[in-house]
C-alpha positions, 0 to 999 in steps of 0.5 A, a space after each residue: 315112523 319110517 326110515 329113519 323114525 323121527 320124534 320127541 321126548 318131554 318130562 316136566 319137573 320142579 326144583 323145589 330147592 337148589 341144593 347150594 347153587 347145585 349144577 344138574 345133569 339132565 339126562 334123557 334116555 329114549 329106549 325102542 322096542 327092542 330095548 335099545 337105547 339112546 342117552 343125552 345129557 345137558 347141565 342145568 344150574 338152579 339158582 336160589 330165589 330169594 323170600 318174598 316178604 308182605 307188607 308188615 302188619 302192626 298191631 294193634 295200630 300204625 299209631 302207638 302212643 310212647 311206651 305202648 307195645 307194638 306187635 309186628 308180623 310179615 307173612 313171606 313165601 319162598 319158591 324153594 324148600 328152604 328154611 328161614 330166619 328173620 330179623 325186625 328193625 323197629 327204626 327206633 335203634 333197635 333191632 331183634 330177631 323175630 320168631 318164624 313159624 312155617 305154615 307150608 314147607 313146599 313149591 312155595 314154602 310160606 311162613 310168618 316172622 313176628 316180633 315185639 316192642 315197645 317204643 320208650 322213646 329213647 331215640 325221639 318221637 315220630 314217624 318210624 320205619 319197621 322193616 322185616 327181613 326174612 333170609 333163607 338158608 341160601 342167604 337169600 334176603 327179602 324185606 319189607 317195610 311200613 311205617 308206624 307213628 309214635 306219640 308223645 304222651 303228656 306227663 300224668 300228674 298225682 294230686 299235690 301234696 303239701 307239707 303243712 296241711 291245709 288250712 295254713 296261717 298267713 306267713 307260713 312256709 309250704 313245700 307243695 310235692 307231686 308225683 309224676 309218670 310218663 309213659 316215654 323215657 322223657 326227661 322233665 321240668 316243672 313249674 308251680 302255680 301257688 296262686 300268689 307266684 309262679 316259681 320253677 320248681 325241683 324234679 327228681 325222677 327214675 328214667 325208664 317206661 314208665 318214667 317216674 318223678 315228683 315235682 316240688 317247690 318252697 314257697 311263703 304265703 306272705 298274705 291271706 287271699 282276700 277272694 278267697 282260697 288260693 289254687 295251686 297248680 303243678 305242671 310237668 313239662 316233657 323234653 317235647 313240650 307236652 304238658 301235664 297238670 293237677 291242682 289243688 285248693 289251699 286255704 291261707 287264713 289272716 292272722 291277727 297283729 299281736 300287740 305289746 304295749 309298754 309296761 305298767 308306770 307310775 307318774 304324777 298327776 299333771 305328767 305326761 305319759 311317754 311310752 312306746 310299744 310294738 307289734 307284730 303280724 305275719 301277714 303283709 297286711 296294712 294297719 291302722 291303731 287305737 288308743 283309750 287312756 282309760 282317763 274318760 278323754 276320747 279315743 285317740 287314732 295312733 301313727 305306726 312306724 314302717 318298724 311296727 312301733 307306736 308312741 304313747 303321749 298323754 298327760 293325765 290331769 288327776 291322779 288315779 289308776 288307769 288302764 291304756 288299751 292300744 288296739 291295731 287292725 290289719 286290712 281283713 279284719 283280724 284285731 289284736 290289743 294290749 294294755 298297760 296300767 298308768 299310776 297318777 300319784 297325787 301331786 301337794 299344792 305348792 302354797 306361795 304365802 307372799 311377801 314379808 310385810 312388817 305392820 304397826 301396833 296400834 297404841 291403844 291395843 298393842 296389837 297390829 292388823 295383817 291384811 295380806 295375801 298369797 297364791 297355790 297351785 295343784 297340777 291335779 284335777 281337785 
C-alpha cells in the first residue's frame, strides 16, 4: 500500500468442455474503495482432450472355444463434459457399435462400451485383437486393445446308424450314417472304419454355428469276422484337422453255401452216373465237398471249380433207387446239402450159346449126343 499500491489478482477455474474448440476471452476487473475499476482481458483457447480408454475386459475368459460368445467392456473417462460413442473390432472382420452407458458426466466424465459376439470361425482360428474405440462429440478418439484366443473345436459325432439293422448276413450291402456338429462354420470331410476296409465317406451339411452335417458311406461286408463282430468307426475331420469320432458294433453273421445237385436220372445197372451241380454262397469263404452215392461204398471227397460247380462220377453195380447227397462246407462251419435220386434199372443177361455144331446119329438109337457149351453176362451185382 503506498504511492502508488502495488498488487495481484487470482481466480482458479475448470473448463469442463471446450465448447467446439471455442476461444475465451479471460477478463479481469480489480475495483478499489471508491468503486473504481480497472479492466484486462487475455484469449484463451481450450482444446478438446480426447478419451482414455482401459484396457478391455473379455469375459468370460481371453480364451473362447469357436462358436462360444464373447462379451467385451472397456471402462474410459473423458476430462471434458463431453458425450460419447463407441465402436468394438473383434479382429475376426467384424466390427459393431457397442452400447455406452455413463456413470458420471463431469471433470472427468467416466462411462463404460460394451459389446458382444460370437467367433464362428469364418475368418480361421487363433489369436485376435479386439480394440475399443471410444470417440467424444469433439471427434476425439481413444482405444485400446487385448488380445483373445480362440480354439478350434473337434466336430461331435451322433451314434452311427445303419441301414439294415444289425445283425446283417455275410454279402449284405450296408450304408453306415452319422450326424455331426460343429461349433465353428468349418467345413468337413469323413472317413469310415468298417472294420473290414476304410473308404472316404460322403458329407452333407448346413454351414452356420453350429454347423450341422451327416457323414455316410456304402459298403459290402464280403465275409463273417472270425474274431468276432465287426467295429465301425466314423470320423469327421474339420477344415483344421481336428477330429471327432463315435463307433459302433455290427454283427455280421456266416452264411451257409446253398447247394443244387443235378436232377433225378435213370440209368442201368453197370452205367456210370454223369452229373454236375453247383452252388452258392455269399460269403468269400473256402469249401470243401462231400458225396454219398446212396449205394453203401464210402464217402467220397468232391473237387469244386473256381465257378462254384462239381461233377458226379460213379458207376452203380446193381440196380436199385438211390439217393446221392452232396454236402459243402465253408471255412466257419456253415453246411449246406442237397440230393438227387439215381434210378438203376435192371440190366438181362446177355447168353452166348456157342457155335453151330453138327453130331452123328448112333445107328442103333438114331439118336445123337450134344455136349457143347456157352457163356453170359450180367452187368448187375446179381
Amino acid at each position: 500500500v503506498g504511492n502508488p499500491t502495488t498488487g495481484t489478482c487470482s481466480a482458479t477455474h475448470t473448463y469442463r468442455d471446450d465448447l467446439g474448440n471455442t476461444l475465451f476471452a479471460v477478463s479481469v476487473t480489480v475495483i478499489d474503495d471508491e468503486d473504481g475499476r480497472g479492466v484486462n482481458s487475455e484469449d484463451l483457447r481450450v482444446r478438446n482432450a480426447v478419451p482414455v480408454v482401459e484396457t478391455p475386459t473379455l469375459s468370460p475368459s481371453l480364451t473362447r472355444d469357436e462358436g462360444s460368445a464373447v462379451t467385451v467392456s472397456a471402462n474410459f473417462s473423458d476430462l471434458g463434459a463431453d458425450t460419447h460413442q463407441c465402436t468394438v473390432d473383434f479382429g475376426d472382420g467384424h466390427s459393431v457399435e457397442g452400447n455406452v452407458s455413463v456413470e458420471d458426466v463431469g471433470n472427468p466424465t467416466t462411462g463404460t462400451c460394451e459389446a458382444g459376439h460370437t467367433y464362428e470361425d469364418d475368418r480361421g482360428i487363433g489369436t485376435f485383437t479386439v480394440i475399443v474405440t471410444v470417440t467424444d462429440d469433439e471427434n476425439g478418439v481413444g482405444s485400446n486393445s487385448e488380445a483373445l484366443e480362440v480354439i478350434n473345436m473337434a466336430p461331435e459325432v451322433d451314434t452311427p446308424k445303419f441301414s439294415t439293422g444289425t445283425p446283417v448276413d455275410e454279402g449284405t450291402e450296408v450304408t453306415v450314417s452319422a450326424d455331426f456338429s460343429d461349433p465353428g462354420r468349418d467345413s468337413h470331410n469323413c472317413v469310415v472304419d468298417f472294420g473290414d476296409e476304410q473308404i472316404d465317406g460322403t458329407v452333407t451339411e448346413t454351414q452356420g454355428n453350429p454347423t450341422t452335417g451327416t457323414c455316410s458311406a456304402t459298403h459290402k461286408y464280403e465275409d463273417n469276422a472270425a474274431a468276432g463282430p465287426f467295429t465301425v468307426n466314423v470320423m469327421v475331420i474339420d477344415d483344421e484337422e481336428k477330429t471327432g469320432s463315435r463307433s459302433r458294433v455290427l454283427v455280421v453273421n456266416n452264411v451257409a453255401p446253398t447247394v443244387t445237385a443235378a436232377g433225378d436220372v435213370e440209368i442201368s445197372e453197370g452205367d456210370i452216373l454223369d452229373a454236375s451241380g453247383s452252388f452258392t454262397d455269399p460269403g468269400m469263404d473256402t469249401w470243401t465237398a462231400a458225396v454219398d452215392y446212396g449205394d453203401g461204398s464210402a464217402v467220397q471227397s468232391l473237387s469244386l471249380g473256381s465257378d462254384k460247380t462239381f461233377n458226379l462220377n460213379h458207376q452203380y453195380g446193381d440196380n436199385g433207387e438211390f439217393t446221392v447227397n452232396v454236402t459243402v462246407t465253408d471255412d466257419d462251419g456253415g453246411v449246406g446239402s442237397d440230393s438227387m435220386v439215381v434210378r438203376v434199372n435192371n440190366a438181362l443177361p446177355m447168353v452166348d450159346a456157342g457155335p453151330d455144331v453138327e453130331i452123328p446119329r448112333y445107328p442103333e438109337t438114331g439118336l445123337g449126343v450134344l455136349n457143347t457149351s456157352g457163356l453170359f453176362t450180367d452187368p448187375g451185382a446179381d
